[in-house]
N, C-alpha and C positions, 0 to 999 in steps of 0.2 A: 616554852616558847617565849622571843624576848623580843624586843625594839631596842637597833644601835640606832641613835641619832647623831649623822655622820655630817651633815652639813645646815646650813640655814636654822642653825642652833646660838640663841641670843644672837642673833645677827639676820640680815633680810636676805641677801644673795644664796647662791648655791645649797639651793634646797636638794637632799638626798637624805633619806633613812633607809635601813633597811632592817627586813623583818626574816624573825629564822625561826621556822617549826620544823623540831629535828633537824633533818638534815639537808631542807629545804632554805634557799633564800630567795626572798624577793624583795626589788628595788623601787622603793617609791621615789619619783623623780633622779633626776639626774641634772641637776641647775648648773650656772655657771657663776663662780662666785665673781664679784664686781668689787674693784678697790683701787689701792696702789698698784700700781701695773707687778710691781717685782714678786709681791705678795700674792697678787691677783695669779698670776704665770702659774708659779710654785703650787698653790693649791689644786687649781685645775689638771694640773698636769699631774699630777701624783695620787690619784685615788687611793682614800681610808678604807680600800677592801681591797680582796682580790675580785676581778671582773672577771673574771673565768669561773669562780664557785656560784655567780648566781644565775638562779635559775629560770627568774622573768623580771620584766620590769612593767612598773606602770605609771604612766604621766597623767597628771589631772589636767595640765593644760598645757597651750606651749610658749610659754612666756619663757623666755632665756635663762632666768636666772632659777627655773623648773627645768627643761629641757637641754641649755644650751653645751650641756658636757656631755651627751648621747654619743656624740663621732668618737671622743675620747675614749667611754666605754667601751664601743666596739675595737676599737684600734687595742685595746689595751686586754684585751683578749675572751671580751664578753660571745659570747654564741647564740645566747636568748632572741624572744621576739619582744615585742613591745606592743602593751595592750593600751589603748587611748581613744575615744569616742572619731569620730570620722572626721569632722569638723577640725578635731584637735590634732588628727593626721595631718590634715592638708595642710593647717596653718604650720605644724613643724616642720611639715618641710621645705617649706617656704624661708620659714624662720632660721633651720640651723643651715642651709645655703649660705643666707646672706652673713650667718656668723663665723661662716669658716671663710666667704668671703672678706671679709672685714678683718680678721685674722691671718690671711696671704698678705692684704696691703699693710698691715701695719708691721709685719715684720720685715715689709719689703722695704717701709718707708725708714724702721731702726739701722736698718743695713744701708742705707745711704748715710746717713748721718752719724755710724758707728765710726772708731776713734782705729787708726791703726792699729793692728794687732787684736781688736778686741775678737770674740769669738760670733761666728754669724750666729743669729738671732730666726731660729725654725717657727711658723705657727704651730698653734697649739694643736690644728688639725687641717685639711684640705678639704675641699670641696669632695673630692673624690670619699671623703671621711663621711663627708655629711650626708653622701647617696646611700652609701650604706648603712648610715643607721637609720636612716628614710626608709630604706627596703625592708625593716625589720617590724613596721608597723600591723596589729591585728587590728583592727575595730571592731567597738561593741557600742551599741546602740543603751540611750539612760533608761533604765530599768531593768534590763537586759542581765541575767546572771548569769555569770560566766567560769568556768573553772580553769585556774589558769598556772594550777600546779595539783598532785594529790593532796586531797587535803585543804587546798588553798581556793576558795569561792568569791570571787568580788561582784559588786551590784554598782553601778554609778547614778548620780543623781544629779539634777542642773545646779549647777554654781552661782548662776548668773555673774560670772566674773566678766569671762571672755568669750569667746563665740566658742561652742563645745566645751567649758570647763565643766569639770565634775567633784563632787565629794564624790569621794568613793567606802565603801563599807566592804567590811572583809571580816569574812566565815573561816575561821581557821580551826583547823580539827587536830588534835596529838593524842592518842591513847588515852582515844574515848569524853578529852575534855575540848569544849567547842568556846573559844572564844570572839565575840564580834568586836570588832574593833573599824571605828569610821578616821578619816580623814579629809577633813577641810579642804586642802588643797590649798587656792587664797577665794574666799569667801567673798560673792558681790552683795552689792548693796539692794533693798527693796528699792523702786521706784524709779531704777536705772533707764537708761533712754536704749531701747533694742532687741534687749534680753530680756527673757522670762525672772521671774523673780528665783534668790537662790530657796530648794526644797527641801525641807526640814529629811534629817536621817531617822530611819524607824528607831528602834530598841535596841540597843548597843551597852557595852561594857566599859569603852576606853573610848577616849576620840582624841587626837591628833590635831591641835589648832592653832594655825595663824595667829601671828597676834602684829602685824604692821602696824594700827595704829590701834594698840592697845591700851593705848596711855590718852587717848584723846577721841573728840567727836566730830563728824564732821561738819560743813555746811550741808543744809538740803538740799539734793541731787535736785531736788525742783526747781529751785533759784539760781542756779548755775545757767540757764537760757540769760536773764534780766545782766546776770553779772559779765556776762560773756558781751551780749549788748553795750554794757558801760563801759570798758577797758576797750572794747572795740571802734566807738565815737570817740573815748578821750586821745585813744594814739591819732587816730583819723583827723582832729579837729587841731593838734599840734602839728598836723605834715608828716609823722612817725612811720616808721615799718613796723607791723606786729609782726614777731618773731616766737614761734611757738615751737619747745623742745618736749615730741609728744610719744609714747610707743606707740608702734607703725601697728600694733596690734589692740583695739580695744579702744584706746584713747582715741587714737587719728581720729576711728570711724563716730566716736559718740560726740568731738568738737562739732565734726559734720552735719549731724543729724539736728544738733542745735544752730547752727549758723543755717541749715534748711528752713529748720521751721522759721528761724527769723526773718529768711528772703522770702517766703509764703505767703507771711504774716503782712510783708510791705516794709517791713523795720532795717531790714540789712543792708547800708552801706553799698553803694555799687562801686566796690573796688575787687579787684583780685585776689583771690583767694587760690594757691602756689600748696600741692599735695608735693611737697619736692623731695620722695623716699620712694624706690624702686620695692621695696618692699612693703611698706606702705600702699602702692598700690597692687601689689599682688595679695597682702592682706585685706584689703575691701572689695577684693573678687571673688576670696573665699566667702565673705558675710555675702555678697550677693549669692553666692554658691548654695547658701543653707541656710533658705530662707525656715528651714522646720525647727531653726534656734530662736527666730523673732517673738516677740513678745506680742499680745492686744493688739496695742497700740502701731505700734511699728507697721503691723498687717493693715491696720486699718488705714494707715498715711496710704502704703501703697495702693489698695485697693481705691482709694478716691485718688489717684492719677497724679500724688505727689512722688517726686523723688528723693532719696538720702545721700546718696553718695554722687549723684549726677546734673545738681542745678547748676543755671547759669554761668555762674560766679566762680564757676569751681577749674582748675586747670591741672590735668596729672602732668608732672614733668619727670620722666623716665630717665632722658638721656644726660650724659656730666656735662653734654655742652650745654642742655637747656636750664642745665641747675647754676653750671656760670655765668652765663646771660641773666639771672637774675639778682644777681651780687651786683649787676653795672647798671640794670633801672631806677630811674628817678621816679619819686614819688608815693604815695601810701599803698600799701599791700598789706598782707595776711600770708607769712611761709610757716607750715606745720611742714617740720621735718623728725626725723632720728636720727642720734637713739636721744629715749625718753629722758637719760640722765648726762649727756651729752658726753659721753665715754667715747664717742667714737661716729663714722657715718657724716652725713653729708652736712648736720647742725654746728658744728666745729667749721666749717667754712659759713654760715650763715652768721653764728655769734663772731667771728672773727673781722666779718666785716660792716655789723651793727652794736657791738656793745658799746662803743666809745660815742656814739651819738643819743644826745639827751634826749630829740624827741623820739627817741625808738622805743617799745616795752616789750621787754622780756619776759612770756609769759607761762611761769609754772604752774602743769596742772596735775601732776604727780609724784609720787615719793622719789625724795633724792638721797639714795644710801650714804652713809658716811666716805670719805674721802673720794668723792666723785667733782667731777666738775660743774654741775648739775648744783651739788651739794654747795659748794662756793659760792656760786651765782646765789644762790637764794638767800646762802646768810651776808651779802654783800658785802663780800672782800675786795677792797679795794682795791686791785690789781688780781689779775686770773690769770692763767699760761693757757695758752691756744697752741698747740703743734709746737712746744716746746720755747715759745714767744710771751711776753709781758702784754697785756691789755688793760687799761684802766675801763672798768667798770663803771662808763657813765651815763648806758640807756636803764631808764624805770625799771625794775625790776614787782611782779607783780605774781600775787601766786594766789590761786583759787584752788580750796582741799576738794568743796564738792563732785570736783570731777573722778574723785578719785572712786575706782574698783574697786575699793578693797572695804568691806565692811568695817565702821568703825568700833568703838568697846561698847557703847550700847546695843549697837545692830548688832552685835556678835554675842553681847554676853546673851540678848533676848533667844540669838539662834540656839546657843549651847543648854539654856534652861529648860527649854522646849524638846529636847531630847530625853525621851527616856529610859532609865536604867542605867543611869553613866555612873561608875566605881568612881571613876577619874579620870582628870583632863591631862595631856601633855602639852604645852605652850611651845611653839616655835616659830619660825619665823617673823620674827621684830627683832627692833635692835636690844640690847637687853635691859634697858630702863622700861620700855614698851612690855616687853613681855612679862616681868618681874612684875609690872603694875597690873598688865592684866589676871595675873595670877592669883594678885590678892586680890582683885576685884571681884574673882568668880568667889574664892574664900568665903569672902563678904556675903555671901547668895548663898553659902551652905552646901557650895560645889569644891571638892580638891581637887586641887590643882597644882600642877609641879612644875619647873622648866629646867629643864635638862642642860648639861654641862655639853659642849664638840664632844661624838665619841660615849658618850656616857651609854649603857646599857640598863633596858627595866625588863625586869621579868613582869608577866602577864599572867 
């Protein structure tokens, strides 16, 4: 039995491995990689297997760059179902909707602006793509063992990443020899605001792990309320628009729950607060949806008659007329839009028509993959392209790690130490200084660890 590690290798996007015992395969994720568009296209579109030989798939969560190549799979001649906690159904289907959405408009918007002669420009899937690979969904509940090939046993366990994320552990059996093997998925952090904390994996052989911010630590998720507080009075106290580019899935809801407690508290600014992602709000239907994901805390807010996703302050804006009406208001607000690395979605007309204003701040509170726009904004390049257009970069530009999901190299290395019976670790997903470092950092601990090459195969 072996591991191909086929995507989200030295790099964050387009998470996919797959796993072969005998003559078995199954597909852990199915991401969507995020880049240069030409590069981006090509990858996606061309799957490093065949999708007809395997024989299940399984999603830990459904974060796009996890998920967002599923329609692809199935178009490409996959037949399997997909197994993923119920939680993580609902939000993918929500998810890969609005990315096959988002994928008709922009190839509709390349075909207006394409050059005589040149050739139309197809998305990389349809809506109609994204139903069916939505129809393909099992659920299994965490703790729950499940068998979901001969031979092949999977167990899921809470992540605390995202609402329904899971590690997942897999019992694999070949002639007579049983190996455990866990998977990370992207691993959350202790002390997160909503979710339960992530749960340690029993006794395992091999484990599978993330490494996003392997090379670094974060701020504590605790002091992200105080910080969120101070960036929020200093744009307010200039006349500024805060401008927040967030994923509609996880981030949106946990900005929320802190700007809640802040309006609770007496401390939150009475100005508008603009949910402006149709997705976004179909993703904080789902966390309403399942409340059996919420944490302590979170239970206990609601139970004493606070709300998260529903105070005053708060305004969902569905429709494109009421997301242009807010491009032409005067005066201080708060817009959390998508997507989170501003690749695309409704945040390209928000930064388009606040970047160039000083008193505005631009506020990062999540990983921005290399060549994204996202990525630019944060290392302040003076000039950005918006829809193909020059913009000077002259609103604040302000960026808070604590918010982020993803456990950093200590929360992670502590997770990985805490397992026991691990031969060895595989490192994936970070970029590849991040993962390289977190490799030698588990070394360091007396743990081997390795990071695999695009494509590279390990026997087990």
């Amino acid at each position: 039995m072996r591991i191909q590690f086929c995507g989200g290798v030295r790099s964050v996007t387009g998470s996919m491995h797959v796993l072969e015992i005998g003559e078995r395969r199954i597909l852990l994720e199915c991401g969507l990689y995020q880049g240069r568009r030409s590069e981006a296209r090509k990858r996606n579109k061309e799957l490093p297997f065949d999708a007809s030989k395997i024989d299940h798939t399984v999603l830990s969560h459904a974060h796009i760059d996890h998920s967002g190549n599923l329609p692809n799979l199935v178009k490409s001649g996959y037949e399997g179902r997909i197994t993923a906690t119920e939680a993580t159904a609902d939000l993918a289907r929500v998810l890969l909707r609005d990315s096959a959405h988002i994928a008709e408009k922009d190839a509709e918007y390349l075909n207006r602006k394409r050059e005589p002669g040149e050739p139309e420009v197809e998305p990389l899937y349809t809506q109609q793509d994204a139903d069916e690979a939505a129809s393909r969904f099992d659920t299994v509940r965490y703790h729950e063992t499940k068998e979901i090939a001969p031979g092949v046993r999977m167990t899921c366990y809470d992540a605390g990443h995202i609402l329904g994320s899971a590690v997942t552990l897999y019992e694999l059996e070949e002639k007579g020899k049983t190996v455990r093997l866990g998977f990370t998925g992207d691993l959350g952090r202790p002390h997160h605001p909503i979710l339960r904390d992530p749960q340690l994996l029993p006794r395992i052989d091999y484990l599978i792990t993330e490494s996003t911010y392997g090379n670094r630590t974060h701020e504590a998720a605790t002091s992200m309320k105080e910080k969120l507080f101070t960036v929020v009075n200093q744009t307010f106290d200039a006349g500024g628009r805060l401008v927040i580019p967030a994923f509609s899935v996880g981030r949106t809801q946990n900005l929320l729950y802190y700007m809640a407690e802040l309006f609770q508290e007496g401390r939150m600014p009475k100005v508008p607060i603009f949910v402006d992602s149709p997705l976004a709000i179909d993703a904080t239907k789902a966390y309403r949806d399942h409340p059996e994901c919420y944490d302590a805390e979170t239970k206990e807010l609601l139970q004493a008659g606070g709300s998260v996703f529903g105070f005053d302050l708060v305004t969902y804006t569905r429709t494109t007329q009421q997301s242009k009406e807010l491009n032409a208001r005067k005066g201080p607000c708060i817009v959390i839009s998508a997507s989170g690395m501003c690749e695309g979605g409704r945040i390209l007309h928000h930064l388009k028509h606040s970047i160039e204003e000083p008193r505005n701040t631009i506020l990062i509170v999540g990983f921005q993959a290399e060549h994204t726009l996202g990525r630019r904004i944060l290392e302040r390049h003076s000039t950005v392209k918006i829809y193909g257009r020059k913009y000077h970069l002259g609103a604040r530009v302000m960026k808070m790690n604590g918010f982020s999901a993803h456990a950093d190299r200590d929360e992670l290395a502590t997770y990985v130490k805490h397992i026991p019976g691990l031969k060895s670790v595989f490192v994936v997903h970070g970029e590849e200084s991040a993962s390289l470092a977190f490799a030698a950092y588990l070394e360091s601990m007396g743990i081997h660890a390795h990071v695999p090459y695009p494509l590279d195969y390990v026997e087990l």
